[in-house]
MIVOTOR-299019 format. One line per 10 residues: their letters; for each residue x, y, z of N, C-alpha, C, O, CB. Coordinates in steps of 0.1 Angstrom, whole numbers. Atoms other than C-alpha are relative to their C-alpha. Glycine has a CB too. Layout:
N
a = X Y Z X Y Z X Y Z X Y Z X Y Z  ...
//
This chain:
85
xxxxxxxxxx = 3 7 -12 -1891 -1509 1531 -15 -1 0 -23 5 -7 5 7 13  17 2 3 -1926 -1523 1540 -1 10 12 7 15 20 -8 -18 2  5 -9 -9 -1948 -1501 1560 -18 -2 1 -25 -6 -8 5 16 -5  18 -1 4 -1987 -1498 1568 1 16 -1 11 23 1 -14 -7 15  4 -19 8 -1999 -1460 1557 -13 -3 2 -18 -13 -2 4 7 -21  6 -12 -3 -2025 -1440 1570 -4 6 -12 6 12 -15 7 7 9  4 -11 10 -2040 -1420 1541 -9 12 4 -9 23 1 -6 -7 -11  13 -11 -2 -2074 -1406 1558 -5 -4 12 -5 -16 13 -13 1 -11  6 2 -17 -2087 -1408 1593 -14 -5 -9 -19 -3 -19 -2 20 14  8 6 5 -2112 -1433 1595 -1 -11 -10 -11 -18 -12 -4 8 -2
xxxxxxxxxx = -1 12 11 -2097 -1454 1566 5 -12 6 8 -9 18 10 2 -13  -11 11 0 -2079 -1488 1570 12 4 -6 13 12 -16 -5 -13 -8  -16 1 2 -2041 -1491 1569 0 -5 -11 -9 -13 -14 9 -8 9  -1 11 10 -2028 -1502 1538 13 -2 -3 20 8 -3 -7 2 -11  -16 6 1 -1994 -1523 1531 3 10 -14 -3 14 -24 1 -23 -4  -4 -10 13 -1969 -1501 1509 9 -2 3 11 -3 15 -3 14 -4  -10 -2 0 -1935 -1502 1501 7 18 -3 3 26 -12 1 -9 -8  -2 -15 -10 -1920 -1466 1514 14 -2 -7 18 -13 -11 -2 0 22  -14 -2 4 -1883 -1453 1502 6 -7 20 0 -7 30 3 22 -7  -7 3 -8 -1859 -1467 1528 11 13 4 21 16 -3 5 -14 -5
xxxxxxxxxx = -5 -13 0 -1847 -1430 1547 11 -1 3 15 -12 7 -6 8 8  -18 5 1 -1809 -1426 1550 -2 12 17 -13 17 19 16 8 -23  -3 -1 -14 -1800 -1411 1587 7 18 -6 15 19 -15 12 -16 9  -3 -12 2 -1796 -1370 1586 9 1 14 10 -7 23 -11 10 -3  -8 0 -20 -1771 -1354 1617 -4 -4 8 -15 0 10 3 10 9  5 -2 -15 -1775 -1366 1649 -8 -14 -5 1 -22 -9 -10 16 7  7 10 4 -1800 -1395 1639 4 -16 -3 16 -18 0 -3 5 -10  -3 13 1 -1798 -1431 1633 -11 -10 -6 -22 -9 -1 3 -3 13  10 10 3 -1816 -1459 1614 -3 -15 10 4 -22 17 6 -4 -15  0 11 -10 -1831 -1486 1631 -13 -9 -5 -25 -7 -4 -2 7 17
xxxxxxxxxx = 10 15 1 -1846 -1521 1620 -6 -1 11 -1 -5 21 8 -14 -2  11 5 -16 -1877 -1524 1644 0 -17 2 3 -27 -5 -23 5 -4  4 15 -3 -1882 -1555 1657 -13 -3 10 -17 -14 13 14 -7 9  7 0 -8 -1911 -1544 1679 -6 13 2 2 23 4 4 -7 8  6 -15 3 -1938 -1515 1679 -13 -3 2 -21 -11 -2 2 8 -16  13 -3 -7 -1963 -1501 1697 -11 11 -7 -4 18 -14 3 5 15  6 -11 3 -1991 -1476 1688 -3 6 10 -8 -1 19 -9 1 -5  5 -8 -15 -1996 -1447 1714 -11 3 -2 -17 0 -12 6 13 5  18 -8 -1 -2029 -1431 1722 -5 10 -12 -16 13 -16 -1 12 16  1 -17 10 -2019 -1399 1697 -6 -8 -15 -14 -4 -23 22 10 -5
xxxxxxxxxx = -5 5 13 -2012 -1425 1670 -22 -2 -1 -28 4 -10 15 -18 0  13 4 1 -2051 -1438 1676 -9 13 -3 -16 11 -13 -4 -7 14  5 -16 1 -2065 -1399 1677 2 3 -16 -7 8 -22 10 12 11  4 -2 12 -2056 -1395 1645 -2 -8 -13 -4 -3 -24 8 7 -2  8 16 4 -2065 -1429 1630 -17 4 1 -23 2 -9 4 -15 14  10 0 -12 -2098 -1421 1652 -6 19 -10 -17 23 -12 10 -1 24  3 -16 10 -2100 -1383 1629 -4 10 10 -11 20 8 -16 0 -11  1 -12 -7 -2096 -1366 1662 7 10 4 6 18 14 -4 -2 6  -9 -8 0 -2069 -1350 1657 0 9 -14 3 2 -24 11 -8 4  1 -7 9 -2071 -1319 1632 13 5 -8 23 10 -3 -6 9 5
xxxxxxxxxx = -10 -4 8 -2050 -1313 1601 12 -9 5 23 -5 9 1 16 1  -17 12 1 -2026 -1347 1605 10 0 -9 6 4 -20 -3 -16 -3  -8 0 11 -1997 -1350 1585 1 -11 -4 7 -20 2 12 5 2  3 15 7 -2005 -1377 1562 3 -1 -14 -5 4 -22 -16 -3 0  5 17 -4 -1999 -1401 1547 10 -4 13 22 -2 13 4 -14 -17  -9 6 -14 -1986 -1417 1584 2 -12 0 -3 -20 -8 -6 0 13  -4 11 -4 -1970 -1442 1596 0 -7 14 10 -13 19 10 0 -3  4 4 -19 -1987 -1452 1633 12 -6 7 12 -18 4 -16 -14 3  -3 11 -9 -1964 -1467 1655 13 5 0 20 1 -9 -4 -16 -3  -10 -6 -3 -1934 -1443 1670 4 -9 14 15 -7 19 -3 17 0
xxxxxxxxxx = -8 5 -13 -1929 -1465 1702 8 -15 -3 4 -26 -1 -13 -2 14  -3 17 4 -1906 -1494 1690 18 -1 7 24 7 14 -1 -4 -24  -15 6 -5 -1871 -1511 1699 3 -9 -16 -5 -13 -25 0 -14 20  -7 8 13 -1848 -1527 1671 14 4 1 18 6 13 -7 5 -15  -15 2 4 -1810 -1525 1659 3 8 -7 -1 7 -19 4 -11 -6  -5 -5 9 -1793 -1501 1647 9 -1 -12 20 -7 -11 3 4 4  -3 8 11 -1786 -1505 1610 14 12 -9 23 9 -16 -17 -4 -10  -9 -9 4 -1768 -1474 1601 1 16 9 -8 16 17 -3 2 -15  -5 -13 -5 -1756 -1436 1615 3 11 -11 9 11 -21 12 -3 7  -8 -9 8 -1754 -1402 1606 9 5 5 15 0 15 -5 9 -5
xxxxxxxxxx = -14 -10 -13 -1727 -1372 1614 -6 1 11 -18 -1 14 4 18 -3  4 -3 -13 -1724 -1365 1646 -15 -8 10 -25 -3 14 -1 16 -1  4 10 -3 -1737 -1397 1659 9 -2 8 18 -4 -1 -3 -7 -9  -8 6 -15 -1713 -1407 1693 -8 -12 7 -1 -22 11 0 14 12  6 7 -13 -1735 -1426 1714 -2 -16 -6 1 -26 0 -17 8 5  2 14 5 -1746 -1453 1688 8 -3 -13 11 4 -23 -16 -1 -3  -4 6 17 -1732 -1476 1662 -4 -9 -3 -7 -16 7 14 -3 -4  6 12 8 -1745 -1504 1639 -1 -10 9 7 -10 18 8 -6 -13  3 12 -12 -1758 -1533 1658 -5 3 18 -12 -3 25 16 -7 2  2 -5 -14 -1762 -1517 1691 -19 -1 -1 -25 -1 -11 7 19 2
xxxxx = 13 5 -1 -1801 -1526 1705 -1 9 5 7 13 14 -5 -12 5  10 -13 -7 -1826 -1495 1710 -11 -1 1 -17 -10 -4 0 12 -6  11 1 -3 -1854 -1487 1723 -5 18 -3 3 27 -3 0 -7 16  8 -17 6 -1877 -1451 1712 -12 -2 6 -21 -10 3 -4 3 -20  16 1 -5 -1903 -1443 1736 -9 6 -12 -21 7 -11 -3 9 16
//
């Protein structure tokens, strides 16, 4: 999948193709369709946040479609529209 990556606080993003992650228990994949960056995401972009886990991928606040499920998954199935604060 495409992605921007984070390598070093302070760098520019740079476009990369990323393994496409398969959905562990409980979890769910989800095609974004729309994504925000929070404040945190900027802090450690910004190198003010100590000892980041990098390389990142900014931008945890999004909505999209669920594309697949793992075990013990109930609530959602393929297609269904989410949202992830």
């Amino acid at each position: 999948m495409k992605a921007m990556l984070l390598d070093a606080p302070g760098q520019p993003l740079r476009a990369a193709e990323v393994a496409t992650p398969q959905p562990g228990p409980g979890q769910v994949l989800i095609r974004i369709r729309a994504c925000a960056v929070c404040r945190t995401d900027l802090h450690v972009v910004d190198g003010e946040l100590e000892h980041p886990k990098l390389p990142l991928v900014p931008g945890h606040e999004i909505v999209g479609i669920v594309t697949a499920v793992g075990p013990r998954v109930g609530r959602f199935k393929p297609g269904d529209r989410v949202g992830v604060p």
